[in-house]
Residue frames relative to the residue before (quaternion, step in Angstrom):
aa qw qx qy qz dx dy dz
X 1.0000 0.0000 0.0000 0.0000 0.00 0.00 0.00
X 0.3963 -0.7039 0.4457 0.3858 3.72 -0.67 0.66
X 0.4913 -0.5438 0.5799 0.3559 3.59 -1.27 0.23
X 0.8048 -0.3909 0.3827 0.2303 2.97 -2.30 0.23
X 0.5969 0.6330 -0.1930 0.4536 2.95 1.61 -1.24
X 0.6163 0.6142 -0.1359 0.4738 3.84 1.04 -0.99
X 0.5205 0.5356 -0.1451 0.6490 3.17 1.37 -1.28
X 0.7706 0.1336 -0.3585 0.5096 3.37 -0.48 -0.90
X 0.7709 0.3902 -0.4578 0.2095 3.46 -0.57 -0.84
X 0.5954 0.5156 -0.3830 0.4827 3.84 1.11 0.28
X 0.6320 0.5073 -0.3638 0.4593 3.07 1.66 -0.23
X 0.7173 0.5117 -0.2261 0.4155 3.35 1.23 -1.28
X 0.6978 0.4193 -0.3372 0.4727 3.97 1.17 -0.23
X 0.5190 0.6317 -0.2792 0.5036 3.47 1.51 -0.06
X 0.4915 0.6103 -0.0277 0.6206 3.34 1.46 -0.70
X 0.7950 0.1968 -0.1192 0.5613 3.35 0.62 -1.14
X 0.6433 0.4273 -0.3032 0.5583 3.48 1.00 -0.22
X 0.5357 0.4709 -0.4761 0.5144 4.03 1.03 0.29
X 0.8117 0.4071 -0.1756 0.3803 3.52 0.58 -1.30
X 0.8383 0.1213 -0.2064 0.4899 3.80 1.49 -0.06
X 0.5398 -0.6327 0.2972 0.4690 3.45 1.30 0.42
X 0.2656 0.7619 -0.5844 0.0858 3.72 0.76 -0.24
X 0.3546 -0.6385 0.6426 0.2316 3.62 -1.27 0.66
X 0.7562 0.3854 -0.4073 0.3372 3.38 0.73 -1.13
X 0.5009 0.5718 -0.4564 0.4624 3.85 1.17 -0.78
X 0.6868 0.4971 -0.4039 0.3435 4.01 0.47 -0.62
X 0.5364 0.5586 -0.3425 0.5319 3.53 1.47 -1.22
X 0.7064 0.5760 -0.3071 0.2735 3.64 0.66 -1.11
X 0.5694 0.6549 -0.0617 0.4930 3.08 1.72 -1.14
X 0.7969 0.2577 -0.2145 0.5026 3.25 0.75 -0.75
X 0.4425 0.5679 -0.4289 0.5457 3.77 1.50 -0.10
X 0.6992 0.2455 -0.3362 0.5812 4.13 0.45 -0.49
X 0.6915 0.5158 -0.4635 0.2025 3.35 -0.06 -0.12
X 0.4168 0.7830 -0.1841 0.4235 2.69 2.29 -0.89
X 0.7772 0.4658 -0.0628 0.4185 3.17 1.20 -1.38
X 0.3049 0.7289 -0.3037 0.5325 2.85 1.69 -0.73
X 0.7747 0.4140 -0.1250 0.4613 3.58 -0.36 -2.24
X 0.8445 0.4586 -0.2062 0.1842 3.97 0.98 0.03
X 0.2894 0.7821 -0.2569 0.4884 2.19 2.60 0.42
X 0.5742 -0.6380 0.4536 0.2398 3.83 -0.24 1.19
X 0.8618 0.3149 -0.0744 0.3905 3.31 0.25 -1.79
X 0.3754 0.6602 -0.4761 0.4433 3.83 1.77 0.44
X 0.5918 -0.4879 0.5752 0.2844 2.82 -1.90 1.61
X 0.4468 -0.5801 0.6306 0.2571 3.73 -1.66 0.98
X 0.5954 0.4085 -0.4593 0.5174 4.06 0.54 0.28
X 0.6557 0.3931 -0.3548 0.5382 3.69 0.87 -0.39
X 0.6594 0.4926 -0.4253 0.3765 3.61 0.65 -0.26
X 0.6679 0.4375 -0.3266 0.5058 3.63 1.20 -1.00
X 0.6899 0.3452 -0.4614 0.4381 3.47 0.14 -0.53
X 0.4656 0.6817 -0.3242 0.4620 4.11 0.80 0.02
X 0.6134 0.5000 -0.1020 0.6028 3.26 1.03 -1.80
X 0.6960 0.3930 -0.3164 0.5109 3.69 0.31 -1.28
X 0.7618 0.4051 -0.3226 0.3892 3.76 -0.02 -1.08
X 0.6544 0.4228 -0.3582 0.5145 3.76 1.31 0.16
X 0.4599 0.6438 -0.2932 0.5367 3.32 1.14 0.14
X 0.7146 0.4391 -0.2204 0.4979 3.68 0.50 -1.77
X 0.7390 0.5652 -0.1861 0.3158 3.37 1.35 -1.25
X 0.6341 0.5107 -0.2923 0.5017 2.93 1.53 -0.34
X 0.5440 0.5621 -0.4007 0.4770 3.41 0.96 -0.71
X 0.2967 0.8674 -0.0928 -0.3886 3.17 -1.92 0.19
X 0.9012 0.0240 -0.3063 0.3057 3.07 -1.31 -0.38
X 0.4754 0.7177 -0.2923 0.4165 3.72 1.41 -0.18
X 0.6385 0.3793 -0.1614 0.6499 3.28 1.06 -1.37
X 0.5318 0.4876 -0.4496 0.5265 4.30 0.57 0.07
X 0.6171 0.5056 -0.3449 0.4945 3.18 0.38 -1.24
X 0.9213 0.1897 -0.1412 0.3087 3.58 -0.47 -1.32
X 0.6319 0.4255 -0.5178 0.3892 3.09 0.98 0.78
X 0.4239 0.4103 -0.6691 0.4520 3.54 1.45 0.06
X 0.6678 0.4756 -0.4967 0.2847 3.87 -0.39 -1.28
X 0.6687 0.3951 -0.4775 0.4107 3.91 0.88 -0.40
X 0.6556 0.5404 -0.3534 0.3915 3.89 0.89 -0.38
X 0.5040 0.6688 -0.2974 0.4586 3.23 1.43 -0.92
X 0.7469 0.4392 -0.1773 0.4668 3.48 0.66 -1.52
X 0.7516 0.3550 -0.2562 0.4934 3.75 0.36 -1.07
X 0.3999 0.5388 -0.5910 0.4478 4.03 1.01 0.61
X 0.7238 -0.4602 0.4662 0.2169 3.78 -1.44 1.13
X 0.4279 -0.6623 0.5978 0.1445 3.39 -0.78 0.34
């Protein structure tokens, strides 16, 4: 099971990569999350949404953007 420690620090560079754009805090992020996703005994709903947020992170941040604004838009009225 991952520690507390793991947790935060995927929280705390994720965080730090929302609030100043850091690339290296994103690279950091997606290297624990990585680990995170490799823990055996992880819930498979914590692993995808893990998986996914290392994914989104890697992409970027243009191609995020315009596919929320393309989901955003093509939701019903």
């Amino acid at each position: 099971m991952p520690t507390n420690n793991l947790w935060a620090g995927v929280l705390s560079q994720l965080l730090i990569h929302q609030e100043t754009g850091c690339p290296h805090s994103a690279r950091h992020a997606i290297r624990l999350l990585d680990q995170l996703c490799e823990f055996a005994d992880l819930d498979a709903d914590v692993r995808a949404l893990c998986e996914r947020a290392s994914q989104r992170l890697g992409q970027p941040m243009t191609s995020v953007h315009h596919v929320a604004k393309e989901r955003c838009h093509a939701r019903p009225a």
